[in-house]
N, C-alpha and C positions, 0 to 999 in steps of 0.2 A: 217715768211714773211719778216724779216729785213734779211736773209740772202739772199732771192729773190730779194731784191732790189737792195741789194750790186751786187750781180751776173749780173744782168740786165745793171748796170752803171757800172761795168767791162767791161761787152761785148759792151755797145756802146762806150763804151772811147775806145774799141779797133777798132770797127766798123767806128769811127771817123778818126781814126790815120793809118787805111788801108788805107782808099779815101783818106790821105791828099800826102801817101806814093805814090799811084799808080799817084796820080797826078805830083808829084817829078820826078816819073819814067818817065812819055809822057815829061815830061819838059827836059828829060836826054836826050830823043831819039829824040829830036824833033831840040836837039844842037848840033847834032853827030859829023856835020863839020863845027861848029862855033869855030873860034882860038880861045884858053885861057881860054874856057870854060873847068869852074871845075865840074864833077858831084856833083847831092844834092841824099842825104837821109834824112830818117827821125828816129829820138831816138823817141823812146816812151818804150821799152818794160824793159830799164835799168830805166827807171823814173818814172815806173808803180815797178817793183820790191823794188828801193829804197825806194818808200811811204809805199809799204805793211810790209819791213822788220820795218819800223817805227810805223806802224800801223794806219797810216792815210788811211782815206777812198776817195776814187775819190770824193764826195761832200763836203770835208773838204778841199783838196789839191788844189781841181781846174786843174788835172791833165790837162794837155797839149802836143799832140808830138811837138818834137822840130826838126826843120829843120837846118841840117845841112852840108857841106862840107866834108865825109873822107878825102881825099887825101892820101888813100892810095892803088890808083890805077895810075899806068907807064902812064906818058905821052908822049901822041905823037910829031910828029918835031912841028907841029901847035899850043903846048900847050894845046891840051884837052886831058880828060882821060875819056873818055864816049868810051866803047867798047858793040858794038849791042846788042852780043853775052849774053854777063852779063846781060845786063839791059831788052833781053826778057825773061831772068829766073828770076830774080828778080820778073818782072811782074806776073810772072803765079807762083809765089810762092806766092807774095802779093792775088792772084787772090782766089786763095786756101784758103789760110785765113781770108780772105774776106765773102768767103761762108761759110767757116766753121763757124765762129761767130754771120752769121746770119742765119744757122741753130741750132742752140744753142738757139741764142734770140727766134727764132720761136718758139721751144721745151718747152721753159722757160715759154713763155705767154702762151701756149696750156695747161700744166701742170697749170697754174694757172687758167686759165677758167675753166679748169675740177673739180679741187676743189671748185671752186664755184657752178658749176653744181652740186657736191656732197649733198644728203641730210644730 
């Protein structure tokens, strides 16, 4: 059961740090012709691997995504670097992982009902 737990607070620390990402993304596309505007992402999947190769657990870490700046995307004459094109793949690749992880969760808690259903 302790590894079902760990699993479960995987999947939402990741199910967290999707929404926080896809919100990043409407915030990228929604600047597209604001001057100076820099695109935002978000880190989480390098600061979810660093605690594991540690061996902390997301309930010991307090994991968090962290929002951040690349800049390493060509800016335009206007100073942005938000290109459409990117940030609707971005999205439907976020989109994708999004469901996947909460098909997972779903999979995880049904599996757990049924062993309790079990005599």
């Amino acid at each position: 059961m302790a590894n079902d737990t760990h699993t479960i607070g995987y999947l939402q620390a990741f199910i967290k740090a999707e929404g926080l990402r896809q919100r990043a993304i409407a915030n990228n596309v929604a600047n597209l012709n604001t001057p100076g505007y820099r695109r935002h992402d978000i880190r989480f999947e390098e600061i979810f691997a660093e605690a594991i190769d540690k061996g902390k657990s997301i309930q010991e870490d307090g994991l968090e995504p962290e929002l951040f700046q690349p800049k390493n995307t060509p800016v335009n004459t206007n100073g942005n670097d938000v290109v459409l094109d990117s940030e609707v793949g971005e999205m439907i690749k976020n989109s994708l992982r999004h469901e996947t992880y909460m098909l997972l969760l779903k999979k995880k808690y049904a599996q757990m009902q049924e062993a309790l259903r079990a005599p």
